[in-house]
C-alpha positions as a Markdown table, in Angstrom:
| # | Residue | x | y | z |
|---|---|---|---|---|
| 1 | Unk | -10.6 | 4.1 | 20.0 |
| 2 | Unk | -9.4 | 5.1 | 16.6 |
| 3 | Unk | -11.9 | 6.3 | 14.4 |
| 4 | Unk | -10.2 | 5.9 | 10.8 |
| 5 | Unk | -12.2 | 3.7 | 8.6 |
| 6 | Unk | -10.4 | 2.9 | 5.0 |
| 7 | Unk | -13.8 | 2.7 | 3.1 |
| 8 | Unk | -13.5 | 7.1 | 3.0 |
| 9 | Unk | -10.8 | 6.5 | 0.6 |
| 10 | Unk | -11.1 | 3.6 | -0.7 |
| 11 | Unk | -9.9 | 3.6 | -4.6 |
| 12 | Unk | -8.5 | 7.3 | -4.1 |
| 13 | Unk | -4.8 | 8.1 | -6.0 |
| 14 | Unk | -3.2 | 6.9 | -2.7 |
| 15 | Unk | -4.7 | 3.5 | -3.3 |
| 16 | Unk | -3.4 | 3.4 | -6.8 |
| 17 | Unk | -0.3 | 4.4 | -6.3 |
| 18 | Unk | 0.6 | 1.7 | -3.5 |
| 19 | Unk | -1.3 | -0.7 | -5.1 |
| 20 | Unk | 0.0 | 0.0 | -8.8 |
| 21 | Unk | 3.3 | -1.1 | -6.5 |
| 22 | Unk | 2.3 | -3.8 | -4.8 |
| 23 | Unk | 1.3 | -5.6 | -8.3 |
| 24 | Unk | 4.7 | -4.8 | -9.3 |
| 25 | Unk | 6.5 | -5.9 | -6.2 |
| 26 | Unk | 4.4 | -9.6 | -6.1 |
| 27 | Unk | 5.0 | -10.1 | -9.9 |
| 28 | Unk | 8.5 | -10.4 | -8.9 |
| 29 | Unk | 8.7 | -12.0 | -5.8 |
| 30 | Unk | 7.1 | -14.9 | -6.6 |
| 31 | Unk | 9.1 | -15.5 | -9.5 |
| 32 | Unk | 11.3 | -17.3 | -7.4 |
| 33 | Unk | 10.4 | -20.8 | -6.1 |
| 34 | Unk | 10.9 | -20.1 | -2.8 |
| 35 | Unk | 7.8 | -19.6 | -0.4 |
| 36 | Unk | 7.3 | -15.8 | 0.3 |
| 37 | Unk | 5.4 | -14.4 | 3.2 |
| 38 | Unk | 4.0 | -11.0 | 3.3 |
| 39 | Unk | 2.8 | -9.4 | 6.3 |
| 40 | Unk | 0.4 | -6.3 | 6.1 |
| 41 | Unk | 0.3 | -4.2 | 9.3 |
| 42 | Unk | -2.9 | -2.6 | 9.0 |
| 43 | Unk | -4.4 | -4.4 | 6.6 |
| 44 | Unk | -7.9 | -2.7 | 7.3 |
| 45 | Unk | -11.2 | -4.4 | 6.0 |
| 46 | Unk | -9.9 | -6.5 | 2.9 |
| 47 | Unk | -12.9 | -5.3 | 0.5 |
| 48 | Unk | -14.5 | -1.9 | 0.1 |
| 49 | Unk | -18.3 | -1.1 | -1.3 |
| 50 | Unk | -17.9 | 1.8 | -3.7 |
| 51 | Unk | -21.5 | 2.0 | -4.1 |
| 52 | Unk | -23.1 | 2.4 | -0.2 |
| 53 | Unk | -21.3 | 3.4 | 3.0 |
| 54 | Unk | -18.1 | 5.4 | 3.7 |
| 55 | Unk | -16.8 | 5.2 | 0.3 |
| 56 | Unk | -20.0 | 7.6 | -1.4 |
| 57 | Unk | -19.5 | 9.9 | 1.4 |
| 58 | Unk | -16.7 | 11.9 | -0.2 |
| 59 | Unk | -16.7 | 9.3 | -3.2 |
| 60 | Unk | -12.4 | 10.1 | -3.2 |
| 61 | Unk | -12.3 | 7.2 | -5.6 |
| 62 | Unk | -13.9 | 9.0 | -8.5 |
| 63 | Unk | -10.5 | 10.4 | -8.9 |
| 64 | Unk | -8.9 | 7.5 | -8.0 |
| 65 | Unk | -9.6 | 4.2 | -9.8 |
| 66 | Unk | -12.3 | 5.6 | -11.9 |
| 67 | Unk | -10.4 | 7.6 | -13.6 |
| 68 | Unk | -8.8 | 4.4 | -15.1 |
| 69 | Unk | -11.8 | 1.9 | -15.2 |
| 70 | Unk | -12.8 | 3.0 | -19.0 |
| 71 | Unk | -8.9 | 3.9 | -20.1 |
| 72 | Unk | -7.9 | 1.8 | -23.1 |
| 73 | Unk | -4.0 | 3.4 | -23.1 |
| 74 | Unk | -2.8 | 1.6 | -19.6 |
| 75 | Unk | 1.1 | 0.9 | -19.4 |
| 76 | Unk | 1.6 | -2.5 | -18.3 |
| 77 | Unk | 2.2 | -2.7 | -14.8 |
| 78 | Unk | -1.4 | -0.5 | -14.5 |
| 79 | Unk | -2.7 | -2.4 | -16.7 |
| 80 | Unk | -1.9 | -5.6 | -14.4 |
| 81 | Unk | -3.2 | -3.4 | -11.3 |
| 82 | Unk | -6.5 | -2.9 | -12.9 |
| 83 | Unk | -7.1 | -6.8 | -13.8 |
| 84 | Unk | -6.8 | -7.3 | -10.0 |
| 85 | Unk | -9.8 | -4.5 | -9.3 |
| 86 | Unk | -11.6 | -5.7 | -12.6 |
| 87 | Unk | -11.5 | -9.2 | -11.0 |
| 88 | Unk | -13.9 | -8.6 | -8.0 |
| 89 | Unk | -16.2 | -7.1 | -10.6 |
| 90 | Unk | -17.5 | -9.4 | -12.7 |
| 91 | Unk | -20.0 | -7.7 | -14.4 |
| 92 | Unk | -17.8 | -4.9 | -15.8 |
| 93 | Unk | -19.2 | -2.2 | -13.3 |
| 94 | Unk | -17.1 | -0.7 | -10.7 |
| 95 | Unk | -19.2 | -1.7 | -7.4 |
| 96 | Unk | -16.2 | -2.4 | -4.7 |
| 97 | Unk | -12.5 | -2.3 | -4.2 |
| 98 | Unk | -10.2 | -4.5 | -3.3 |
| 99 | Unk | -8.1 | -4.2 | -0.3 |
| 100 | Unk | -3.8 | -4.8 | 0.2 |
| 101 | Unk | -4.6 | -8.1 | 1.4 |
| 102 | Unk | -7.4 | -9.1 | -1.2 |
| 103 | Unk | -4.8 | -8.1 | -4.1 |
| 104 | Unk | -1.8 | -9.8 | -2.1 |
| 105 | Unk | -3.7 | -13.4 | -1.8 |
| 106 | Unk | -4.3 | -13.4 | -5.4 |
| 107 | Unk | -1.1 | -12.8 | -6.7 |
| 108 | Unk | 0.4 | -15.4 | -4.0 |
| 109 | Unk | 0.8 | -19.1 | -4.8 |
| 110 | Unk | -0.1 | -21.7 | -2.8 |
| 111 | Unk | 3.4 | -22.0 | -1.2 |
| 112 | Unk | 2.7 | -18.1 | 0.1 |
| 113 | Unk | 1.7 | -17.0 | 3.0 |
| 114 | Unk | 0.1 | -14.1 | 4.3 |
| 115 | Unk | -0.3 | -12.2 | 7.2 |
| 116 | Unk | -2.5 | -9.7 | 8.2 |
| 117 | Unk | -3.0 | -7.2 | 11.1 |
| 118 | Unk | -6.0 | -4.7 | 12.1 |
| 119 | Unk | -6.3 | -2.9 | 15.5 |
| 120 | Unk | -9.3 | -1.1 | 14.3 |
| 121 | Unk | -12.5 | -3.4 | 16.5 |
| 122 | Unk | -15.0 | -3.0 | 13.9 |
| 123 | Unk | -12.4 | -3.9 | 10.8 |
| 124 | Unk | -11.0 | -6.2 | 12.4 |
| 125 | Unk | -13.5 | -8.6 | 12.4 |
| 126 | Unk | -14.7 | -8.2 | 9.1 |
| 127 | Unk | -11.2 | -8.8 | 7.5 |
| 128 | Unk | -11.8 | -11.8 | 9.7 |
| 129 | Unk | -14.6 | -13.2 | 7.9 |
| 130 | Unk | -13.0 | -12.2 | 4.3 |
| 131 | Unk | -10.3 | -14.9 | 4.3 |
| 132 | Unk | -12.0 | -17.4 | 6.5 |
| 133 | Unk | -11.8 | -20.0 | 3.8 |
| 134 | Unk | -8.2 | -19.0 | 2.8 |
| 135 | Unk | -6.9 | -20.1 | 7.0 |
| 136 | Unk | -4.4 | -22.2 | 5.4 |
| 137 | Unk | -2.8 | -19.6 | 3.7 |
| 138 | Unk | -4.1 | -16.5 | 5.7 |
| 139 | Unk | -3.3 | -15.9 | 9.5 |
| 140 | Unk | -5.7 | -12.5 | 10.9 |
| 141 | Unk | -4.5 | -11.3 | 14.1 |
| 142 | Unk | -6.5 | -8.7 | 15.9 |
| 143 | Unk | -4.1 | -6.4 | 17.0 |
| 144 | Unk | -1.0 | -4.3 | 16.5 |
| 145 | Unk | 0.5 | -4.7 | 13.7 |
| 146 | Unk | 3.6 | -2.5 | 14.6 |
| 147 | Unk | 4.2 | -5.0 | 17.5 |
| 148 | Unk | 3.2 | -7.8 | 15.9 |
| 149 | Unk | 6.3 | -7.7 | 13.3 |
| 150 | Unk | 8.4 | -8.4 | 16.4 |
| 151 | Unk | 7.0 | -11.5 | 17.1 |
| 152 | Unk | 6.9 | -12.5 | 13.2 |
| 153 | Unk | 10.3 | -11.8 | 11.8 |
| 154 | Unk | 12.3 | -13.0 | 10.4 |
| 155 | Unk | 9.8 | -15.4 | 8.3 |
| 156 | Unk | 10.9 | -19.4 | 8.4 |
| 157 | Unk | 11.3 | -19.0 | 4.4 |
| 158 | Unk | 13.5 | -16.0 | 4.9 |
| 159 | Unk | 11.8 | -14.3 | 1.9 |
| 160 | Unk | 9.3 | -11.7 | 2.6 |
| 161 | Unk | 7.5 | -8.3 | 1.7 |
| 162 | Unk | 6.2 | -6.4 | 4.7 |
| 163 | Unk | 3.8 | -3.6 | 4.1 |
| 164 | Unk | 3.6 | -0.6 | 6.6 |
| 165 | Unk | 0.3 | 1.6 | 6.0 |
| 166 | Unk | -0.8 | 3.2 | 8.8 |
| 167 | Unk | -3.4 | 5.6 | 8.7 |
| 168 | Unk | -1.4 | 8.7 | 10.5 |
| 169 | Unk | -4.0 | 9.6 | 12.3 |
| 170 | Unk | -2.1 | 9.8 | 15.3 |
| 171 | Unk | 1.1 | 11.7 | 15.8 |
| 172 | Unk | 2.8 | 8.7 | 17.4 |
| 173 | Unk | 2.1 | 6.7 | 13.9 |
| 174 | Unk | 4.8 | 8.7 | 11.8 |
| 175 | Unk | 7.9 | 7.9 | 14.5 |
| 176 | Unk | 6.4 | 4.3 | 15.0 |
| 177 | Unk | 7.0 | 3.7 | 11.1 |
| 178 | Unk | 10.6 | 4.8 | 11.2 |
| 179 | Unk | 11.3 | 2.2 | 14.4 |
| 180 | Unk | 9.0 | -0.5 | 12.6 |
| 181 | Unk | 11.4 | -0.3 | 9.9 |
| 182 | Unk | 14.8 | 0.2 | 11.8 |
| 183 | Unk | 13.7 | -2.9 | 14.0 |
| 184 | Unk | 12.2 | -4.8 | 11.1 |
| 185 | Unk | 16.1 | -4.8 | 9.1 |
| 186 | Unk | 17.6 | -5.6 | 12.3 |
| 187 | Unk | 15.8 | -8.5 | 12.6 |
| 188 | Unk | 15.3 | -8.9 | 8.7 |
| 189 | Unk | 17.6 | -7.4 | 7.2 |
| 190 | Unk | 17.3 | -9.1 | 3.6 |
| 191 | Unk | 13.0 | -8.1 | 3.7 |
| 192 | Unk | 11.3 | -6.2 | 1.4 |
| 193 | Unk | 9.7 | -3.1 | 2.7 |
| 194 | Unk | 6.9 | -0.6 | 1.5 |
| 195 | Unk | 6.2 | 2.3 | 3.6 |
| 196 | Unk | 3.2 | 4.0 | 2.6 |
| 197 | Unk | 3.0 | 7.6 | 4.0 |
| 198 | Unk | 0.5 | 10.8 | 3.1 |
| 199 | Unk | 1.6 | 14.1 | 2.0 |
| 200 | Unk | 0.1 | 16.8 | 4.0 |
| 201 | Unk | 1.0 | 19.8 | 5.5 |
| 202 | Unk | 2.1 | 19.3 | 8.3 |
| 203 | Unk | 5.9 | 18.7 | 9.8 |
| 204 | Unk | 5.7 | 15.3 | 10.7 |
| 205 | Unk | 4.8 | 14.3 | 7.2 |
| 206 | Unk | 7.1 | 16.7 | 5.5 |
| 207 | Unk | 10.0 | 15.5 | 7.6 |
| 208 | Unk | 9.1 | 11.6 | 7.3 |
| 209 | Unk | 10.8 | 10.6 | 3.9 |
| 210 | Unk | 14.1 | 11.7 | 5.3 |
| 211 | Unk | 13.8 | 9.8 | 8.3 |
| 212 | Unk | 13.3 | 7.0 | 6.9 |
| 213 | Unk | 16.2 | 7.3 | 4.5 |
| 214 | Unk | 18.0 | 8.0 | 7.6 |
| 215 | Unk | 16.8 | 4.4 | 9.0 |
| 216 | Unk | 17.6 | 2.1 | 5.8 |
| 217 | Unk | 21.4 | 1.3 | 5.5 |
| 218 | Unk | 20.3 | -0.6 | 2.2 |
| 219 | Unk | 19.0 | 0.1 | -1.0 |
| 220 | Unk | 15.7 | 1.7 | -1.3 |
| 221 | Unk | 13.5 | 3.8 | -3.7 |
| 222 | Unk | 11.3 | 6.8 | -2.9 |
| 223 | Unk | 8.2 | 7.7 | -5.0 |
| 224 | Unk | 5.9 | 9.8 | -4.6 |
| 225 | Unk | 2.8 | 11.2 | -6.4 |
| 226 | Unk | 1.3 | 15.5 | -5.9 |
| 227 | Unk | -1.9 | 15.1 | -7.2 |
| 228 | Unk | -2.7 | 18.8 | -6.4 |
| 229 | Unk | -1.9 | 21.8 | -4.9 |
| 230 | Unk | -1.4 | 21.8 | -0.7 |
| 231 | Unk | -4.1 | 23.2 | 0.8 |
| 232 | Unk | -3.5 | 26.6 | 1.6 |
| 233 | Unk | -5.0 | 25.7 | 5.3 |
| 234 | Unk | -3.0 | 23.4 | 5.5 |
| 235 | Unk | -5.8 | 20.4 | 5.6 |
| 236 | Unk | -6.2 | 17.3 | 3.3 |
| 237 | Unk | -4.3 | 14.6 | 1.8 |
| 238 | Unk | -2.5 | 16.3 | -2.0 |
| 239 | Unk | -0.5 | 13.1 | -2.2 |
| 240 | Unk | 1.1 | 10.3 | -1.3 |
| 241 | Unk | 4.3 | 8.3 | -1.1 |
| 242 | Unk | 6.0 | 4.6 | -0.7 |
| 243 | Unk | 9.2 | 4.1 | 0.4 |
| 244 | Unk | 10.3 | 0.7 | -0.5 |
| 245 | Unk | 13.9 | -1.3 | 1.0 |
| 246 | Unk | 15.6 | -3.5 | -0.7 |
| 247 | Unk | 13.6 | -3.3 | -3.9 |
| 248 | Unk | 13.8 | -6.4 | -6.2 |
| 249 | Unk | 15.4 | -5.8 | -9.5 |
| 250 | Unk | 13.2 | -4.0 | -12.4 |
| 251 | Unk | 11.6 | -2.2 | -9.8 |
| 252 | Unk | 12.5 | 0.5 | -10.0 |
| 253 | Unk | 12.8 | 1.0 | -13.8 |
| 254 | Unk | 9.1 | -0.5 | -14.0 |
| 255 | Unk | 7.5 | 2.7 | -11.5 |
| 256 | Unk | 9.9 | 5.0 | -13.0 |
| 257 | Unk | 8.2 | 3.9 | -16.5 |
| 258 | Unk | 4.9 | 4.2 | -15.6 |
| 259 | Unk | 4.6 | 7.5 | -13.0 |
| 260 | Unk | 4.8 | 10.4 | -15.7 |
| 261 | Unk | 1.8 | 8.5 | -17.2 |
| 262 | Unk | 0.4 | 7.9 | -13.7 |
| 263 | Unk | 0.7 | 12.0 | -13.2 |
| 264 | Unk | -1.5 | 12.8 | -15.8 |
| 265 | Unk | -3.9 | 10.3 | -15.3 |
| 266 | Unk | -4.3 | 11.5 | -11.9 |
| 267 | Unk | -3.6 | 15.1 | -12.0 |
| 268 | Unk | -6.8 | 17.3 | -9.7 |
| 269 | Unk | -4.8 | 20.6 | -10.9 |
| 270 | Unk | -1.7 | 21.8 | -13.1 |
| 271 | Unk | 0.7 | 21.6 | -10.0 |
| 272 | Unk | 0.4 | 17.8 | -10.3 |
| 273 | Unk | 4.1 | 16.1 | -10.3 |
| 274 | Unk | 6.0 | 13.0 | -9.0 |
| 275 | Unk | 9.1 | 12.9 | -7.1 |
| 276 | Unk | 11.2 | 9.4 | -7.7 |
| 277 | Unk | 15.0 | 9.2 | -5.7 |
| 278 | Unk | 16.5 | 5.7 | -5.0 |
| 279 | Unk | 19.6 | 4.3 | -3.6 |
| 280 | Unk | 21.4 | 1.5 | -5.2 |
| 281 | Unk | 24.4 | 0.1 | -4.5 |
């Protein structure tokens, strides 16, 4: 049984960064008429407590999203981001966290579609009951989400945005993302992809942003945010990345943008720094 739970970090830099993007990547998808579907792989619980539970535990969001909450000097596309979080709390108070699929659904239109995995048995079914009322528009599916996107690509409205987060607690996670993607563009190859992945010290993680390069024969971008120094044991996360195929137009020039800004914001210690490489043909 896995033993991740998202609420530890809910909120934390890693969540801002990939979220920051996902706002982005929706605002332009769904410019276009044409229904989108986008399919989240481990889509955890859908809406974190920052006030009880995991979350206080390490409180990881105190340098995440809270470092924003009160910031009056947000470039747009964070900006945008935080209206999402500042949406699930009403009252002006940060008191929870919204999740990849909570942000997703409210950013899709009613043409959208979204669909969601979660392996995890106790998230699962809490997810679950967070878009019961949404069924039209949301399908849950209890199970693996790296298998699953076999059985749902390509999408009948051959527009989509697939998001790839596991948690990497297990070895087999990092080599399961690189085949999730290489199968995913055989069968898709026109999809929109974000890969989230942790920097840590460790090989697999070191080695994963070139394997993935390695499996997209198509345009992509590669960002990635060092909030801190590695550990000099080698444990805990000191950043994060996304690797996104086939990024829609402005992307790129919109996280470029915003990322030195997004460094300092974020920064734990003076070796903070962002890494940005794409390929565009």
């Amino acid at each position: 049984m896995l033993s991740y739970r998202h609420g530890f970090h809910a909120g934390n830099h890693a969540d801002v960064l990939k979220h920051v993007a996902l706002v982005a990547l929706l605002r332009i998808l769904t410019r276009k008429d044409k229904p989108l579907v986008v399919l989240d792989t481990h889509a955890g619980a859908g809406m974190y407590s920052l006030e009880q539970g995991f979350a206080v535990k390490n409180a990881e969001f105190r340098d995440g999203i809270a470092r924003l909450w009160e910031r009056n000097d947000l470039p747009a596309p964070v900006a945008d981001y935080l209206d999402q979080v500042r949406a699930v709390n009403a009252d002006g108070v940060l008191r929870q966290y919204p999740g990849s699929p909570r942000i997703a659904l409210e950013l899709l239109r009613p043409q959208d579609r979204l669909r969601l995995f979660e392996l995890h048995s106790t998230e699962g079914p809490i997810l679950a009951q967070q878009f019961a009322r949404d069924s039209r528009r949301v399908t849950v599916t209890a199970g693996d989400g790296f298998a699953g996107l076999k059985a749902v690509l390509p999408p009948p409205s051959r527009r989509g945005l697939v998001l790839i987060d596991p948690s990497y607690e297990l070895a087999s996670d990092y080599r399961a993302v690189v085949t999730a993607l290489r199968d995913g563009l055989r069968r898709f190859a026109t999809g929109t992809y974000a890969v989230w992945y942790p920097l840590l010290q460790r090989r697999e993680s070191i080695e994963l942003p070139d394997k993935l390069r390695l499996a997209a024969n198509v345009d992509w971008l590669d960002v990635a945010l060092q909030v801190k120094a590695p550990s000099p044991a080698g444990l805990g996360l000191h950043g994060s990345g996304l690797f996104i195929v086939n990024p829609p137009w402005k992307l790129s020039e919109q996280l470029l943008g915003i990322m030195p800004w997004l460094t300092s914001a974020l920064a734990q210690d003076a070796t903070a720094e962002f890494r940005f490489d794409a390929r565009e043909t």
